[in-house]
C-alpha positions in Angstrom: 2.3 -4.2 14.5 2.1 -6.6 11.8 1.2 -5.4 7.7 -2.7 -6.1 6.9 -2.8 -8.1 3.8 -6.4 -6.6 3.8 -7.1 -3.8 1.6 -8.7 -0.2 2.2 -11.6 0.0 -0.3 -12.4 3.9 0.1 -8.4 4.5 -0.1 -8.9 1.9 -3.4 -11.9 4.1 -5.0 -9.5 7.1 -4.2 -6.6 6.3 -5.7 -9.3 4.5 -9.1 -10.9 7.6 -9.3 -8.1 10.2 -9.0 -6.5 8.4 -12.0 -9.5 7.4 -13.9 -8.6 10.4 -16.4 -4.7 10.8 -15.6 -2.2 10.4 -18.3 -0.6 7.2 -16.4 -2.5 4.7 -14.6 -2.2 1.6 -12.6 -2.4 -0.2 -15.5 0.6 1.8 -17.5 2.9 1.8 -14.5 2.7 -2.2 -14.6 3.0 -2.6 -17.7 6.2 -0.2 -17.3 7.4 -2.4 -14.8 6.8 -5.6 -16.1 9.3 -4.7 -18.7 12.0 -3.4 -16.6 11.5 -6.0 -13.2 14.3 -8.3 -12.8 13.1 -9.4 -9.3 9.2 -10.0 -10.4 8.4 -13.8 -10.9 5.2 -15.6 -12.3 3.2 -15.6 -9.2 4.1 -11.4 -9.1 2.8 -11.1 -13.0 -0.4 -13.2 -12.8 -0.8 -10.8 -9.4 -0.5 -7.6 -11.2 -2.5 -8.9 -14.2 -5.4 -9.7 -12.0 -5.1 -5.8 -11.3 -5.6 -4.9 -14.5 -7.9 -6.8 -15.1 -10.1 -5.3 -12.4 -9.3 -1.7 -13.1 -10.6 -3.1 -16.8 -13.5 -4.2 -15.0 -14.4 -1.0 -13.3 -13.8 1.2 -16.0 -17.1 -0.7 -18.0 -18.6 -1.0 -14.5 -18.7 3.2 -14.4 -18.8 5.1 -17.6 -16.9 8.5 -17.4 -19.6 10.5 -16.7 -20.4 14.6 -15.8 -19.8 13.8 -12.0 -16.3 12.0 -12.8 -15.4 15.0 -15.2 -16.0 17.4 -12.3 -14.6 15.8 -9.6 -12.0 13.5 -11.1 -10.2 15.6 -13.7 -6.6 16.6 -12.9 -6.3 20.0 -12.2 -3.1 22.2 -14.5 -0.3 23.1 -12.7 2.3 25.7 -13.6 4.8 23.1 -12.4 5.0 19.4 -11.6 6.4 17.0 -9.0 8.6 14.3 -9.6 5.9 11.7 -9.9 3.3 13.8 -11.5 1.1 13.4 -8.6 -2.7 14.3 -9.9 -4.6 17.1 -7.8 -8.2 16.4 -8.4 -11.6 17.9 -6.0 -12.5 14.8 -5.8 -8.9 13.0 -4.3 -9.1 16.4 -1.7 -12.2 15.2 -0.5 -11.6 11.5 -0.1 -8.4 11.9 1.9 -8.0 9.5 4.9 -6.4 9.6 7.9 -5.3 7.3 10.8 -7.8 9.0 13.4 -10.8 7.2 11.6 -11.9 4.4 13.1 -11.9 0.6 11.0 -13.1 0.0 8.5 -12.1 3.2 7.3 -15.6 3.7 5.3 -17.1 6.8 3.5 -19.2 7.4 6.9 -16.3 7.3 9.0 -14.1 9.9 7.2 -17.5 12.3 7.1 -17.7 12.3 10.8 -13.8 12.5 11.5 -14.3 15.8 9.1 -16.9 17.1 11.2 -15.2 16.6 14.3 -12.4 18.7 13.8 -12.3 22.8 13.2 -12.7 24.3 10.2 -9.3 25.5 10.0 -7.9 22.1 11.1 -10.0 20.3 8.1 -8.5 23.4 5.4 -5.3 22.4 6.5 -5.5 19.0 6.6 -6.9 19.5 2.9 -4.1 21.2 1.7 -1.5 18.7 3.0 -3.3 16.1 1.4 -3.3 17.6 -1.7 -1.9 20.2 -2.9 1.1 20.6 -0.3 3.3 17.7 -2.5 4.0 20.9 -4.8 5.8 23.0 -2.3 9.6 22.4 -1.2 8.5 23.5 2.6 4.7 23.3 3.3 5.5 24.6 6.6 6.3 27.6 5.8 2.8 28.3 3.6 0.5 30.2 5.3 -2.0 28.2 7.4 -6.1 28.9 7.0 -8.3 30.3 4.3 -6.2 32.7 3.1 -3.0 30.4 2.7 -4.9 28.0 1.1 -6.6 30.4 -1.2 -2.8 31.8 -2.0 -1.4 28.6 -2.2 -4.1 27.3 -5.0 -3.5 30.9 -6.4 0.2 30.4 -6.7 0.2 26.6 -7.9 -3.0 26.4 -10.6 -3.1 28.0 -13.9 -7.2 28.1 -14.3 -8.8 30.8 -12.8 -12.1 28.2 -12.3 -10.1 25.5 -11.2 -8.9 27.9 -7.9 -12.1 28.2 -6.9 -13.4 25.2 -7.5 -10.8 24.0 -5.5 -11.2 26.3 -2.7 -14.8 26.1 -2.7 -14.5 22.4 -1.9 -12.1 22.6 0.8 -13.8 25.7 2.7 -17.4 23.5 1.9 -16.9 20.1 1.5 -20.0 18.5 2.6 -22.1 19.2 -0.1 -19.7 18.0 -2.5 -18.7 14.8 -0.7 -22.7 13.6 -0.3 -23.0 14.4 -3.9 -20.2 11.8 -4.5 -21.2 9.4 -1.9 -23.2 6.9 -4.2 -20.6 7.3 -7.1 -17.5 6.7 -4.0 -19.3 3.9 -1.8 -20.5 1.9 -5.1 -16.7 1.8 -6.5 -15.6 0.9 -2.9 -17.9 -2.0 -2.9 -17.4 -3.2 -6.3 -13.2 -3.2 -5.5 -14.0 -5.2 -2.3 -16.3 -7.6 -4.1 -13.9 -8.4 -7.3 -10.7 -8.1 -5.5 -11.4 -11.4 -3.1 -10.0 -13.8 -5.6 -7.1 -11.7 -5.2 -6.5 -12.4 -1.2 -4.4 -15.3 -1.5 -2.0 -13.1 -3.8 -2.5 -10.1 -0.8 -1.8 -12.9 2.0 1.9 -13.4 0.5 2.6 -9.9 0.2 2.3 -9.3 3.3 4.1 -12.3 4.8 7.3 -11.2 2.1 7.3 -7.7 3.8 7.3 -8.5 6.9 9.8 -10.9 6.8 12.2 -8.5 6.1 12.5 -7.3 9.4 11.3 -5.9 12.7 8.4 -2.6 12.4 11.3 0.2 11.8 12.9 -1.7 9.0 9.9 -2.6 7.0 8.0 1.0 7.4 11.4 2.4 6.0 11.6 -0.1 3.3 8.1 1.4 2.1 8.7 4.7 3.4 12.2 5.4 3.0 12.5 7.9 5.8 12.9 7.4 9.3 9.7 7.8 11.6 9.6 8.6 15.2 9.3 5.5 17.2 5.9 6.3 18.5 4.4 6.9 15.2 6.1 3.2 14.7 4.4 1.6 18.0 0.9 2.3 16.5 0.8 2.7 12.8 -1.4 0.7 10.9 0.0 -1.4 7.8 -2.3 -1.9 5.1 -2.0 -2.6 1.3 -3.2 -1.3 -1.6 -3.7 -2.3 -5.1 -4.0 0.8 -7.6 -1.0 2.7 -5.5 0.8 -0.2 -6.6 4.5 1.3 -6.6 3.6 4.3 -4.2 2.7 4.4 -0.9 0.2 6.6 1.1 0.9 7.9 4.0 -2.4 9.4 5.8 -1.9 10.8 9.2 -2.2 14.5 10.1 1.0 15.0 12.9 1.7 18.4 11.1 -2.0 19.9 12.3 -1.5 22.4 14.5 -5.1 21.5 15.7 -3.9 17.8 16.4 -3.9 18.6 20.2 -7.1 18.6 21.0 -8.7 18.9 25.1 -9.2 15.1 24.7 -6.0 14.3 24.4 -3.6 13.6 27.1 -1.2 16.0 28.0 -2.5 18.5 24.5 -0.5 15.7 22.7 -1.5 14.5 19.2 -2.7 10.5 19.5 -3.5 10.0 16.4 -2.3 6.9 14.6 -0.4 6.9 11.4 -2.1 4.6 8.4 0.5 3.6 6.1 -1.4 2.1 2.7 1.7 0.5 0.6 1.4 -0.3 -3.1 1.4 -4.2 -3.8 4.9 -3.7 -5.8 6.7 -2.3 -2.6 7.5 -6.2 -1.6 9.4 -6.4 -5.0 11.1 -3.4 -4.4 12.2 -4.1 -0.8 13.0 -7.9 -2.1 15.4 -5.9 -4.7 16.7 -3.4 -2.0 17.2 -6.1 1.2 20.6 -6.0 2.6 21.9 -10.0 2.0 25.3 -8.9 3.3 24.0 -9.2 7.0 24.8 -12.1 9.0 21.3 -12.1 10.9 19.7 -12.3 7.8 21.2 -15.2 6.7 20.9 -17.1 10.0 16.8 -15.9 10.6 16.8 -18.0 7.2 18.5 -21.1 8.4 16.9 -21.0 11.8 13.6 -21.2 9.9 14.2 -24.3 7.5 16.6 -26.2 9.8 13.3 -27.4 11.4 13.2 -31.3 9.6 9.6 -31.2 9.2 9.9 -27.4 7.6 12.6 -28.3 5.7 10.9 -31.5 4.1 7.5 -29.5 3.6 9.8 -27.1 1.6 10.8 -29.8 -0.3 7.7 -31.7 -1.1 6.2 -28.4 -2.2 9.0 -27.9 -4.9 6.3 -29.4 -8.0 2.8 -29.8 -6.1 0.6 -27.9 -4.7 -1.3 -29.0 -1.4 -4.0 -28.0 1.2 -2.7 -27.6 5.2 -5.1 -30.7 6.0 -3.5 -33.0 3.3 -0.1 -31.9 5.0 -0.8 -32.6 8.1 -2.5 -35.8 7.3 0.7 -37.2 5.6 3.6 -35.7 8.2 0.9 -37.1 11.0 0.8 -33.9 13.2 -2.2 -31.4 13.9 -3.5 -29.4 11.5 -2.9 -26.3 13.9 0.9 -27.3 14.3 0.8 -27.7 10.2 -0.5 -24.1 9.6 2.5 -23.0 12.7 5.0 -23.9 10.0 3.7 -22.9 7.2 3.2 -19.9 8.4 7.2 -19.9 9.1 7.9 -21.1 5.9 5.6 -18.0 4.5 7.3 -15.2 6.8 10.1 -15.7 4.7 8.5 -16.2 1.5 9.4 -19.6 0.8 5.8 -20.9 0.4 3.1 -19.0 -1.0 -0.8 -19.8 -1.2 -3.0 -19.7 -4.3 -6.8 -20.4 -4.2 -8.6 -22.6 -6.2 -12.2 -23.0 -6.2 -13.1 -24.8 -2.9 -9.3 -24.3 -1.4 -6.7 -22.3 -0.3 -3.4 -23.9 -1.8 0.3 -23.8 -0.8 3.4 -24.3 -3.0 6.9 -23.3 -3.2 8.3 -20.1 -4.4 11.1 -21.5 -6.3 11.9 -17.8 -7.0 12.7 -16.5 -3.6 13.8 -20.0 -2.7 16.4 -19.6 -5.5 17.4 -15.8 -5.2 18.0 -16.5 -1.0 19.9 -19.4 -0.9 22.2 -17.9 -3.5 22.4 -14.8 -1.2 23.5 -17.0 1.2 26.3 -18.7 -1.1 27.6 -15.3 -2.4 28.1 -13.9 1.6 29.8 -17.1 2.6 32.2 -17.0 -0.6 32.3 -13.1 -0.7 30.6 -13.4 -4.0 33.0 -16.0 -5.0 32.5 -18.0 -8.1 34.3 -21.2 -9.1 35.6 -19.3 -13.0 37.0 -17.1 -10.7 39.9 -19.2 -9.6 40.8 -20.2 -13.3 41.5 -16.9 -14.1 
């Protein structure tokens, strides 16, 4: 399993929506971060501009109108979670999970609703939405009637319950009354987030060099998953969870074991969707007082064409044909090392306007090498001696 630098655009319009009239928004929780970040370097801020920039876009794009107000306004709680997570109709409804089939589109999430039971889809509601508010959703009651006592116990507005409920026990009318509203964000977030692919590409390739499956998926996660929820997870990112992560999967349905599947087991996979800011995180949380990682590092550059690549990228940009025109090899053998030299974010790629360009990340080249100094010397410094 390797992360998807390619983005979800229905989990996208979700997440867009569901905050569109929330108190904090993508934009406010970078802006938050910018200001506290020591790990974030230029590439990360033009990055998380670009995302403001598009959620900028899309709020002139779609003016708040009668069907966002319905659908999109966080519900009042008598209590909160730690993160303030926004229950909305509209987020209910749009839920993913891992059983829908690629590309993960508004058409597939209809029919994965309409294959399962009734009670199976109420539950799965309630997990995805309201569930984040209980200390033990297992022990609520399953069904109608716990989910009718569970909206009853959480919600202070008495038309906000049954909106709620009404939704979840009938969602079909409601979700083909947002389908134009849903697909048209979706495709509008695919269409202006393409520039941002090259930014997506080295996310990716920073995450995942930080270890095998296990490690990364707890980096994002921080829990420990069952290994065969590991084995066939899917790894995508997102861009408006930006410092969360989603995890969409439905393990905890009593309906999961359905005739089809082998032995009554659940098969579904697990989709993992991890905010954009969870490779600065991990690069802020990555054990550097491990030996392995330290010698993955010099196994990668001690290659003498990798290691002069590095250095010519230091102050130029290039393209992989101009590379492997100048070090005379083939352009596939040019794109094998970069690609090394990526996977542990050492190079990164920027497009221009006919070209997809690599240079050096002097940042991570900096912050790892003086990892590496600080485990040989124990985090020795040269003052420390003339004390």
């Amino acid at each position: 399993m390797d992360i998807d630098h390619r983005i979800v655009p229905l989990h996208e319009a979700r997440i867009y929506l569901m905050e569109r009239l929330s108190d904090i928004r993508t934009s406010d929780r970078i802006a938050k971060l910018k200001t506290v970040s020591s790990r974030m370097n230029n590439s990360d801020f033009a990055f998380y501009d670009r995302i403001v920039k598009l959620q900028n876009e899309l709020d002139a794009r779609f003016e708040t109108d009668h069907l966002i107000r319905q659908y999109f306004t966080p519900l009042k709680t008598k209590h909160s979670t730690v993160a303030d997570f926004p229950i909305t109709i509209g987020g209910m409804l749009l839920a993913l999970s891992g059983e829908m089939d690629e590309p993960f589109g508004f058409d597939e999430m209809i029919a994965m609703y309409k294959s399962w039971p009734k009670e199976r889809l109420i539950r799965f509601f309630f997990m995805t939405s309201i569930a984040y508010f209980f200390s033990d959703p297992s022990e609520t009651e399953s069904g109608i009637s716990g989910f009718v006592a569970a909206a009853d116990e959480l919600l202070t507005d008495y038309k906000d319950k049954w909106a709620l409920v009404d939704a979840a026990t009938n969602p079909f009318p409601h979700l083909e009354r947002l389908r134009p509203l849903v697909t048209n964000v979706a495709k509008e977030i695919e269409l202006r987030s393409r520039g941002l692919e090259p930014y997506l590409i080295n996310t990716a390739h920073e995450l995942s060099s930080f270890g095998d499956n296990e490690k990364i998926i707890h980096s994002i996660l921080k829990v420990k998953l069952p290994d065969e929820w590991i084995k066939d997870a899917v790894v995508r990112l997102s861009l408006f969870s930006f410092d969360e992560f989603n995890f969409y999967s439905s393990p905890y349905d009593e309906g999961a074991a359905s005739s089809d599947s082998k032995n009554g087991s659940n098969e579904s996979r697990v989709l993992i969707v991890g905010g954009v800011y969870m490779a600065v995180v991990t690069r802020a949380d990555e054990d550097f007082g491990k030996a392995e990682t330290h010698l993955d590092l010099l196994k990668k550059i001690s290659d003498p064409m990798r290691f002069n690549i590095l250095h010519d990228m230091c102050d130029r940009e290039a393209y992989g044909q101009e590379l492997a025109e100048k070090y005379k090899t083939t352009r596939s053998a040019m794109y094998y090392h970069l690609e090394k030299l990526m996977g542990i974010g050492m190079i990164e790629l920027r497009s221009s306007e006919y070209r997809m360009l690599y240079t050096m990340n002097k940042r991570n080249v900096y912050d790892k090498l003086n990892s590496l100094r600080d485990y040989l010397l124990n985090g020795w410094k040269p003052e420390d001696d003339e004390e």
